[in-house]
N, C-alpha and C positions, 0 to 999 in steps of 0.2 A: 232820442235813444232807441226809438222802437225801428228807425229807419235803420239804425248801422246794421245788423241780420242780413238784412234783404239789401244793401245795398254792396255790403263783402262779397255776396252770391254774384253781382254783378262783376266783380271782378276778377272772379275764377273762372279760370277754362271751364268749355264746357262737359269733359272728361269729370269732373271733380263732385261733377254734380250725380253720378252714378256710384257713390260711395256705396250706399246701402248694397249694390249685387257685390262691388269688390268685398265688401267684408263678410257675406254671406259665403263666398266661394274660399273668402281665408279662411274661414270657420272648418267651413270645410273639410280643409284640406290639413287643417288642426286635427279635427277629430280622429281622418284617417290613419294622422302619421300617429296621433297617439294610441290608437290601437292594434295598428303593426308596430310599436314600438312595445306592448305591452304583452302583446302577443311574444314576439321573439324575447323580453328578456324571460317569461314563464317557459319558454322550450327551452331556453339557457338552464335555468335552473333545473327544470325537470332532468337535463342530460346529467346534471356535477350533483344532484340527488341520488341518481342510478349507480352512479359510479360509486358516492357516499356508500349506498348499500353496499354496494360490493365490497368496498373493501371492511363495509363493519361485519360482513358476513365472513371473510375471512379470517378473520382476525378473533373473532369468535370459534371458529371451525380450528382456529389454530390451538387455541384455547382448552380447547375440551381436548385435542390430541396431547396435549404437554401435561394435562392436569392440571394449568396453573389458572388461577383466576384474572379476568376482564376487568381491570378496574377502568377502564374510560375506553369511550369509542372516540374516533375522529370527531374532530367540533361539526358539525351541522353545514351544511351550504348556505342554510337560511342567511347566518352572519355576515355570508361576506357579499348579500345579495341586499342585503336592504341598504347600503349607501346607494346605489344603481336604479331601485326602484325610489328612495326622499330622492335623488337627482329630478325623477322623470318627471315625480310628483311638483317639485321648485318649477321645473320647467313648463308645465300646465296650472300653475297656482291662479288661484282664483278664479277658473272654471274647473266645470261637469269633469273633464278631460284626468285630472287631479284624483279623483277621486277613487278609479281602480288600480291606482300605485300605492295612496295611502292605505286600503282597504289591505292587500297584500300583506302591507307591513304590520299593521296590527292584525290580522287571522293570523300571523306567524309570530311575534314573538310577545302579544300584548299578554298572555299570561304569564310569558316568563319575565316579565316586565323588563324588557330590554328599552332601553333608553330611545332607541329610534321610534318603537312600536310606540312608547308614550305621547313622544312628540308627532307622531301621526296622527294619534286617537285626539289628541288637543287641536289641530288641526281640523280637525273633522267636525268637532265639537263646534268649533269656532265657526268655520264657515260653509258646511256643506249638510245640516242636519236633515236640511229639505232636497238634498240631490235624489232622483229619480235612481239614482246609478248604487244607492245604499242597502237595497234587498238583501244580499247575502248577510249583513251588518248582523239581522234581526236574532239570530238565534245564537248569536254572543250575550244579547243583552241580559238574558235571566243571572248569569255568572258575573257580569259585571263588575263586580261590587268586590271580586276576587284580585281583580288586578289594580281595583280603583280606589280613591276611599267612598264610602258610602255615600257621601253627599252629591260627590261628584259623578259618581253612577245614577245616583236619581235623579241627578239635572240633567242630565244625557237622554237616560228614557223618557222626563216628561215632556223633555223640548224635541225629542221625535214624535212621541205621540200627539202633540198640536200639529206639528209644523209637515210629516212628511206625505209626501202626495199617494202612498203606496199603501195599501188597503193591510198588504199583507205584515209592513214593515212596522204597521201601526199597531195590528195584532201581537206582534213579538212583545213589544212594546209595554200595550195593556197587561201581557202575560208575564211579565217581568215586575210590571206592578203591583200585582194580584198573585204575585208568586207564593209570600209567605201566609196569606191567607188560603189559599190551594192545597199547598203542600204542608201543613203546619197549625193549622185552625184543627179541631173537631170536628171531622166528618157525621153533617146532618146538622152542625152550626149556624146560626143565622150567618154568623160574617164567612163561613166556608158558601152555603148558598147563595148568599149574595154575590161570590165574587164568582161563583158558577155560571151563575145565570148571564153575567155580564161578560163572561170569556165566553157564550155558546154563540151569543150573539155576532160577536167580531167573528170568531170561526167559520160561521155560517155564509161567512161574505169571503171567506179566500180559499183557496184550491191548495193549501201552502201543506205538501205531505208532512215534510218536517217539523211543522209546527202541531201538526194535528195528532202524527207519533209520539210529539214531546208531551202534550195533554193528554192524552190518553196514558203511557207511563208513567207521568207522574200523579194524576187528578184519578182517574175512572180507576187505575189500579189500587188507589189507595179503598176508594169505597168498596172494592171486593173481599181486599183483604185486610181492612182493619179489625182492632180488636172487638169480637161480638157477631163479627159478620160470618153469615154461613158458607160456608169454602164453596167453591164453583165443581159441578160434577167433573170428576177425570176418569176416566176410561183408557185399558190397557189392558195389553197380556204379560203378566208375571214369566218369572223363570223358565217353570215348568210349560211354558203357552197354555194357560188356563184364562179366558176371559176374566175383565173386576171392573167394577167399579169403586168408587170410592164411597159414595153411597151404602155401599156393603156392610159398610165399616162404621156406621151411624154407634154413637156409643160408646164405642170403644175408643183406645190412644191408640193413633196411628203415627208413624214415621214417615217423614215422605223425605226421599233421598232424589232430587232432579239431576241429572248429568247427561252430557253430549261430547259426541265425538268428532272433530273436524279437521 
């Protein structure tokens, strides 16, 4: 039995024997078409998105001329864009390739729980939790739990946080775990410090802005301004341009009115 192997080899061309480059160059030649394929249907949509605007802008504009009220804008492009990308996604299944078509379909419609966007995210679950090509994934995960049921959200983020090769994907991840002790614990808590110390650590190891804006808004803001704590100095010129602090104002009930103009 250990002869038949080696002895089939004997009976093939000797073309047949150079399999490994032929399917290295089909790979190849895979990966490329799938990312000029993935490429033009995003500039497809970004065009029939523009256009979307436009006509919700006018329609709007028309709106406010008539006095009447907007009750619905045009349906979205997204809709009629995710059979186009689950095609692209069928057609690359079970590789890397797969995985920036399904990624599309759920950033667009996994909150509004559209039916393709589910069966993307179960896909993904299924067989790509360890894909290299999952980064942007990470900062859906803390929300998770909004589109999913809960259980199913936290099988998602535990089996990324084992399994994904990405420092920073793994970070979302932990942060998603440690969410409601973070944001929900008593600041100066053992279980709020504990999960501090163990998200400064993963932090420490990624360059990820977005993740490190979402920790600081949600964590470092909360210990400035929760209840007890001493408000951060602000500085500024009143009506009149008379310099203040706020400091000034030690004692007394102050009002603070924030607003912006853009």
């Amino acid at each position: 039995m250990t002869l038949l192997p080696f002895l089939l080899s004997l009976a093939l061309p000797f073309g047949a024997l150079q399999e490994p480059e032929a399917v290295t160059a089909e790979a190849s030649a895979s990966v490329q078409n799938a990312t000029e394929r993935y490429a033009q249907l995003e500039k497809d949509f970004d065009a029939a998105y523009q256009d979307w605007m436009t006509e919700a802008r006018a329609l709007f504009k028309a709106a406010q001329e008539s006095g009447e009220e907007l009750k619905e804008y045009p349906e979205q492009p997204s809709v009629k864009f995710y059979p186009a990308f689950m095609e692209a996604a069928k057609d690359y299944a079970g590789t890397d390739d797969a995985v920036p078509f399904l990624l599309w379909v759920v950033e667009q419609g996994l909150f509004q729980k559209n039916a393709m966007a589910l069966e993307a995210i179960d896909i993904l679950s299924a067989k790509h939790l360890a894909s290299a090509k999952l980064d942007s994934f990470g900062s859906y995960l803390p929300s998770l739990s909004r589109a999913l049921s809960a259980e199913k959200a936290k099988e998602i983020v535990t089996q990324i946080e084992k399994v994904t090769p990405s420092d920073s994907l793994r970070a979302w991840a932990v942060f998603a775990r440690l969410n409601k002790a973070l944001t929900k614990s008593e600041v100066g808590s053992k279980e709020f410090e504990a999960a501090k110390a163990e998200m400064s650590k993963h932090l420490a190891k990624v360059d990820d802005e977005s993740l490190h804006r979402t920790y600081r808004s949600e964590v470092e803001v909360r210990e400035l301004f929760s209840n007890g704590m001493e408000a951060p100095e602000i500085v500024g010129v009143d009506l009149e341009g008379t310099a203040f602090k706020l400091s000034d104002y030690r004692g007394k009930v102050v009002f603070l009115d924030f607003w912006g103009d853009w």
